[in-house]
C-alpha positions in Angstrom: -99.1 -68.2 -101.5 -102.5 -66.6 -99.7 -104.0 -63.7 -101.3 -105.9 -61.4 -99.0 -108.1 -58.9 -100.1 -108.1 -56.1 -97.8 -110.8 -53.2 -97.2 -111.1 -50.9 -94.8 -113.2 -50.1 -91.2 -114.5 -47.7 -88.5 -112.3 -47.6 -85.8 -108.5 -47.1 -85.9 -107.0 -45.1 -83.3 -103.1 -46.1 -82.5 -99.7 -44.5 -83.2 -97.9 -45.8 -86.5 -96.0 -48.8 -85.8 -92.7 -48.4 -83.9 -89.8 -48.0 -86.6 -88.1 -51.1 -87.9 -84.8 -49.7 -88.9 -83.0 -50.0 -85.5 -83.3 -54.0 -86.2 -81.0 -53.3 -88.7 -78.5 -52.1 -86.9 -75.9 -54.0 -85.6 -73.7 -52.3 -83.0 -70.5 -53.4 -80.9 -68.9 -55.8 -83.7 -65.6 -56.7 -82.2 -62.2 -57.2 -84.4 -59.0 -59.0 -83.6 -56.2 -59.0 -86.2 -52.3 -59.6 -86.4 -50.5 -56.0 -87.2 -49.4 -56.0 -90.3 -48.3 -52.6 -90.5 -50.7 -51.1 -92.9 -53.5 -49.6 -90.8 -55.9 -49.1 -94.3 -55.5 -52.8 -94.7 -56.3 -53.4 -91.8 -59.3 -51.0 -91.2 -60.4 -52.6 -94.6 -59.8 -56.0 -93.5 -61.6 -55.4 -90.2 -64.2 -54.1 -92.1 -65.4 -56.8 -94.0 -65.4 -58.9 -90.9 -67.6 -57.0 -89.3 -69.8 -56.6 -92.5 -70.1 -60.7 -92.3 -69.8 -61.0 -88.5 -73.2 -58.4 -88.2 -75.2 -59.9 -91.2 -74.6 -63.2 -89.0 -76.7 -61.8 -86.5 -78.8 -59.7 -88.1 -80.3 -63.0 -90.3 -80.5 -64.8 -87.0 -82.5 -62.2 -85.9 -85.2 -61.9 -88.8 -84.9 -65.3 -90.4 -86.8 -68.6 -88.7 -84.2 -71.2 -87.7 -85.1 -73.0 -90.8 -84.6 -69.9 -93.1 -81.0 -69.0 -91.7 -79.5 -72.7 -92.4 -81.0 -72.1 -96.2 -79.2 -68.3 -96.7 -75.5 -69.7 -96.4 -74.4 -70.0 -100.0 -77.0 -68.1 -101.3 -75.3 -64.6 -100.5 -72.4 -63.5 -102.1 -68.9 -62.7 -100.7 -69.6 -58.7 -101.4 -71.9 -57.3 -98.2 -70.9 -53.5 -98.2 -74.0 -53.2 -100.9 -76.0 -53.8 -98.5 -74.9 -51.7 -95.8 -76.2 -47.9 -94.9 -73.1 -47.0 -93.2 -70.9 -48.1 -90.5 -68.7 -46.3 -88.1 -65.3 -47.5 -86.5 -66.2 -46.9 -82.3 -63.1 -47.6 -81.2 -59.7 -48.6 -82.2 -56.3 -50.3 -80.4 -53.3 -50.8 -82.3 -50.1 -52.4 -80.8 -46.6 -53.5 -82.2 -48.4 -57.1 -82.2 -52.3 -56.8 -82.7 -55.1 -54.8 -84.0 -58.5 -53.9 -82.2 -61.2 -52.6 -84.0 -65.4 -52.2 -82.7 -67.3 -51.3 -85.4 -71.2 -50.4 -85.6 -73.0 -51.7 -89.2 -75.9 -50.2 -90.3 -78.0 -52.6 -93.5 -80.1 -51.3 -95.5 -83.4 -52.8 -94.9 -85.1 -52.3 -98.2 -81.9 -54.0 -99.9 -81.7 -56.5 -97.1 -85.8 -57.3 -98.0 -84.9 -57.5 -101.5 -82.2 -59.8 -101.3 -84.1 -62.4 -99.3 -87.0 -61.7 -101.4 -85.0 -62.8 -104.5 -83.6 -66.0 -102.8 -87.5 -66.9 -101.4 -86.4 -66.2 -98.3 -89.1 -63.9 -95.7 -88.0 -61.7 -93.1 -90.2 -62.0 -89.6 -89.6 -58.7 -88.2 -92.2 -58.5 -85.6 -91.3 -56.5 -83.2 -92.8 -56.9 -79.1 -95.0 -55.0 -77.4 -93.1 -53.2 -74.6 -92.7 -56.2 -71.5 -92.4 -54.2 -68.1 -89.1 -56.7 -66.5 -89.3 -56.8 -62.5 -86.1 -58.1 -62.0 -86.1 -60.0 -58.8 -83.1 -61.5 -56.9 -83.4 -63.4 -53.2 -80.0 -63.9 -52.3 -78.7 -64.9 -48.5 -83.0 -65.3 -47.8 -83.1 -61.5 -48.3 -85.4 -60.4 -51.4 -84.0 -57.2 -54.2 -86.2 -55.4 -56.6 -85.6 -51.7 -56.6 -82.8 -51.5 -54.0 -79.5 -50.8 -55.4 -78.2 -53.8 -54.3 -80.1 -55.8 -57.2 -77.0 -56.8 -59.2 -79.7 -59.4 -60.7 -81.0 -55.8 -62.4 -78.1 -54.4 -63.4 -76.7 -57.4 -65.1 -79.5 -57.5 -67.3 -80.2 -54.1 -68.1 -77.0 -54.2 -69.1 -77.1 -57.0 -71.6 -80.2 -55.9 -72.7 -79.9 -54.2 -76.4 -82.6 -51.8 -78.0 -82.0 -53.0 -81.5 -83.6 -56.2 -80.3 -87.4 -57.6 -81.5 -88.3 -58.4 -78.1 -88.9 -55.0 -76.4 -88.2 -54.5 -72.6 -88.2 -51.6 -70.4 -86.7 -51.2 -66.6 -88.6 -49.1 -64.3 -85.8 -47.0 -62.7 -84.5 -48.4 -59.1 -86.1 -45.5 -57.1 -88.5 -44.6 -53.8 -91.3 -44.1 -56.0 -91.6 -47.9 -57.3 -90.5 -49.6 -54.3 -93.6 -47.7 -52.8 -95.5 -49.1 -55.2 -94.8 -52.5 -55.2 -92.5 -55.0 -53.8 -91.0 -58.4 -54.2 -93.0 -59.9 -51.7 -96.2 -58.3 -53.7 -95.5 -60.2 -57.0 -94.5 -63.3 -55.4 -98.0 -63.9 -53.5 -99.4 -62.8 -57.3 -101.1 -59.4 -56.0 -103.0 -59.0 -59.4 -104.4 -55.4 -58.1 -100.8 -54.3 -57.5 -99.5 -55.4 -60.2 -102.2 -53.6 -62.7 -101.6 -50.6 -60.8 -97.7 -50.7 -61.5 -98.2 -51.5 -65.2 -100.6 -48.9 -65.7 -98.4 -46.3 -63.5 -95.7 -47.2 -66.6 -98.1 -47.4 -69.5 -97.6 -50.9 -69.9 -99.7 -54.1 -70.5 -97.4 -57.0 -69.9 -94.8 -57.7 -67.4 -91.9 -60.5 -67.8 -90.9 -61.3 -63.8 -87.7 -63.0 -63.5 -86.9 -64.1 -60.3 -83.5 -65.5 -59.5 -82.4 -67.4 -56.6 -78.8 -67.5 -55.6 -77.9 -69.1 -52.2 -74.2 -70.4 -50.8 -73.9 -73.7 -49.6 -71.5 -74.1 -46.6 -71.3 -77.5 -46.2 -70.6 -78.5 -50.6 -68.9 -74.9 -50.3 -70.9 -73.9 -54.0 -73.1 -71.7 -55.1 -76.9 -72.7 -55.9 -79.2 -71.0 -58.3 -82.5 -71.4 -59.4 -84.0 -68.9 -61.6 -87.9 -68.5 -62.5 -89.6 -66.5 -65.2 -93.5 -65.7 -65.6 -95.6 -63.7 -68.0 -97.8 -61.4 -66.6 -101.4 -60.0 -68.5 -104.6 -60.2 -67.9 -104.4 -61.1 -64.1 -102.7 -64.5 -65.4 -99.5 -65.7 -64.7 -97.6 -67.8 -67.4 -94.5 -69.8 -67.0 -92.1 -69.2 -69.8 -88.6 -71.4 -69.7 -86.4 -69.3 -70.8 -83.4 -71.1 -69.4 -82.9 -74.8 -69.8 -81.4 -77.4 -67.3 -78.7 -77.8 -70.0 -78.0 -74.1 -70.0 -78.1 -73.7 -66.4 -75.5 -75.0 -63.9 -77.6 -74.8 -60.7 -74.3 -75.2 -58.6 -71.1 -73.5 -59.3 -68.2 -72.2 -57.3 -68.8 -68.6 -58.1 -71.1 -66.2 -58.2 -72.8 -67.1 -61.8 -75.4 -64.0 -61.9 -73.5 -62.0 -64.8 -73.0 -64.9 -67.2 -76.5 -65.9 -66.5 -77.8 -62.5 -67.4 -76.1 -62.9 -70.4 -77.7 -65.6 -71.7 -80.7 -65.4 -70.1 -81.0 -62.3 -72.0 -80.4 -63.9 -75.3 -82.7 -67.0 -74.5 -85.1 -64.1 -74.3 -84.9 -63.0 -77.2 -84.7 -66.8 -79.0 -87.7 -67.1 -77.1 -89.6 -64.3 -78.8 -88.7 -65.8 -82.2 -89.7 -69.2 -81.6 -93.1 -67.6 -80.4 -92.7 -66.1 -84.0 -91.8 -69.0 -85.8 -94.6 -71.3 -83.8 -97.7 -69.0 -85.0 -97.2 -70.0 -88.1 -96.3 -73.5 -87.8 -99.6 -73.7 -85.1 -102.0 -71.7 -87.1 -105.2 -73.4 -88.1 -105.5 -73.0 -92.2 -107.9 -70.2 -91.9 -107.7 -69.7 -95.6 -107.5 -66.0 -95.5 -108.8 -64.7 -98.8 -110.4 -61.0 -97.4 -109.6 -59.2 -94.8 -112.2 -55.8 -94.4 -111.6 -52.2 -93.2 -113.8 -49.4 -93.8 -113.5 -46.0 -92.1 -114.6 -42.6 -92.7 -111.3 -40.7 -91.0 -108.9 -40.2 -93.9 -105.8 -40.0 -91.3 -106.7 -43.1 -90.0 -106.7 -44.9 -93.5 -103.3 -43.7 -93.8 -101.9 -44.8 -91.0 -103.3 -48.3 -91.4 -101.4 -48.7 -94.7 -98.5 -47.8 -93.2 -98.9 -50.1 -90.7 -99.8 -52.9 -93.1 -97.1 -52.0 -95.6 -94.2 -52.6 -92.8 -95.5 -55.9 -91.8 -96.3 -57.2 -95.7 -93.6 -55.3 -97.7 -94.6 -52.7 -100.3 -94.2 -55.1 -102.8 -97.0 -57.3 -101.5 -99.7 -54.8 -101.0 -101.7 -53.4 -104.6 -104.6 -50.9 -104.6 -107.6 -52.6 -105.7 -110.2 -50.6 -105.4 -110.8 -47.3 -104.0 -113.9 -45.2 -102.8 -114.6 -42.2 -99.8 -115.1 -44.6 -97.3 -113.6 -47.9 -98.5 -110.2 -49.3 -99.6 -109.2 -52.5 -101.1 -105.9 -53.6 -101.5 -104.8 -57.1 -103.1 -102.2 -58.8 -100.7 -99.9 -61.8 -101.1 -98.1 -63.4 -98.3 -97.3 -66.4 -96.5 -97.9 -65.0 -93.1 -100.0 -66.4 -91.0 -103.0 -65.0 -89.3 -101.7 -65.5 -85.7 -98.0 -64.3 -87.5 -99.8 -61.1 -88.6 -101.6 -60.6 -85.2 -98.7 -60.6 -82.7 -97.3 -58.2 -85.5 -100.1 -56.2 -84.8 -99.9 -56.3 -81.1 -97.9 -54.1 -80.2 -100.4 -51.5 -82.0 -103.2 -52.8 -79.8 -105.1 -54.1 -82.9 -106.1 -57.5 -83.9 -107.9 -59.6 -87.0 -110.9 -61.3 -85.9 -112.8 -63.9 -88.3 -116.3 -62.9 -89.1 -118.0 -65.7 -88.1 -121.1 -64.5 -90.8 -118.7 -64.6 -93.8 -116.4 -67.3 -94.9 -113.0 -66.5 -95.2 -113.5 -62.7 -94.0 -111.7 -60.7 -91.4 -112.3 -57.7 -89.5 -109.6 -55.4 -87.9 -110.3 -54.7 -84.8 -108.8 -51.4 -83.0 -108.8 -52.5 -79.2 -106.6 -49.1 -78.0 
């Protein structure tokens, strides 16, 4: 377990980090049953499916691969104590079957508890907004912001905003297509691109470019589908979609299953860049980490910020003074693990190269 020793510094000026609650809410949880004739038994029965069905995902969606295999037989058969609330969306009742969607809401602070008890951490660091320029080429003719880009659609659709990975979808209007265009972004037009970004208020872009042609002669479908990273005028190829995953010929249109997964590869792809800044960090042994600031509002804000990302439990007051805070810290989070947490705030640690073992918190808004 690292201890930090945190104090505070001059220059803090970001909005308090984007609420975490929404992760915790599982939506759309689908329930079949046989009709039994008692609709209470069967709400309640449908009930508890969904209660096990959206803790499922949820712990996918926090815990490291490693983590989730550990939590099964570690968590009682009882869930609703950790729930908030829950509401029944929609229900279908026949002479044979029962239909129930139902949206569960966990508690985060009991959920945190519980896999605090079991050792178990929670990683719930949520993106920076990506800008997605969806584009399709299909039949040799290029789709961005036409209406015609089912490529678009499909994924906006999948998309969900409870997700860690945050993306947004410029509308399909005049006004971007003026702006830029598919064949912009694919000869890498660095000044457009910045321009559209900062048009949006965004910093990153995720380009996903899929091609879907027809082949007369096999009489199939081919696909091929690209993704990049765009920041800092550099483009970086992310494989979101494997060879395994993708059937590159097929007999039928393949764009909504595609968007589908390629949506939740996304998101598995977030993670793993979760899970991999810890497992890649160099062993910066972390012991103080230094903050000093004169703006009382600001001071506040940071410890809210710092209590999301290291849990109330692992942040003490250790010394206090007009202009200087220290607070003890425990956690297993890695310094890279705690930066990309901090992302999204446009702030970053940065080792003091002066001072063993010392970091400084650096506002870059």
């Amino acid at each position: 377990m690292k201890k930090l020793i945190i104090v505070l510094l001059p220059f803090f000026l970001f909005s308090f980090i984007r609420a975490e609650e929404s992760i915790f809410e599982i939506k759309n949880n689908e329930v079949f049953l046989d009709n039994s004739g008692d609709i209470l038994e069967l709400r309640n029965k449908s009930k508890k499916i969904a209660f096990k069905n959206a803790f499922t995902i949820l712990t996918e969606k926090i815990l490291s691969s490693e983590d989730n295999k550990k939590i099964y037989g570690k968590i009682g058969a009882d869930l609703e104590s950790l729930v908030a609330d829950f509401k029944f969306q929609k229900e279908k009742i026949s002479d044979i079957n029962y239909f129930a969607i139902i949206d569960v809401n966990f508690d985060s602070k009991k959920v945190k508890s519980l896999l605090s008890n079991i050792n178990l951490q929670a990683n719930i660091f949520i993106s920076e907004t990506f800008l997605v320029i969806p584009i399709m080429k299909k039949f040799k003719t290029l789709y961005l912001w036409e209406k015609d880009n089912r490529w678009y659609d499909f994924l906006k659709n999948e998309y969900e905003e409870q997700a860690l990975l945050k993306l947004y979808f410029p509308a399909k209007n005049h006004k971007n297509k003026l702006l830029i265009s598919a064949n912009k972004l694919l000869v890498n037009n660095f000044e457009e691109i910045d321009r559209f970004l900062k048009e949006h208020k965004k910093r990153k872009a995720l380009i996903a470019f899929v091609d879907e042609s027809y082949n007369y002669e096999k009489k199939i479908f081919e696909t091929e589908i690209k993704s990049y990273i765009y920041q800092n005028n550099q483009f970086d190829n992310v494989n979101i979609l494997s060879d395994k995953v993708l059937k590159k010929e097929s007999k039928k249109s393949q764009l909504d299953l595609l968007a589908k997964v390629y949506i939740k590869d996304l998101q598995l792809w977030w993670k793993n860049k979760i899970d991999s800044s810890k497992n890649n960090s160099e062993n910066n042994d972390i012991n103080f980490l230094i903050f000093e600031m004169e703006n009382t509002k600001r001071s506040i804000e940071l410890e809210s910020l710092l209590l999301k990302i290291l849990g109330e439990k692992n942040m003490i007051l250790d010394e206090f003074s007009k202009n200087r805070i220290v607070y003890s810290i425990n956690t297993n989070y890695s310094i890279d693990q705690i930066n990309l947490a901090l992302e999204a705030n446009n702030v970053r640690l940065e080792k003091i190269l002066s001072k063993q073992d010392f970091y400084n918190v650096i506002d870059e808004k």
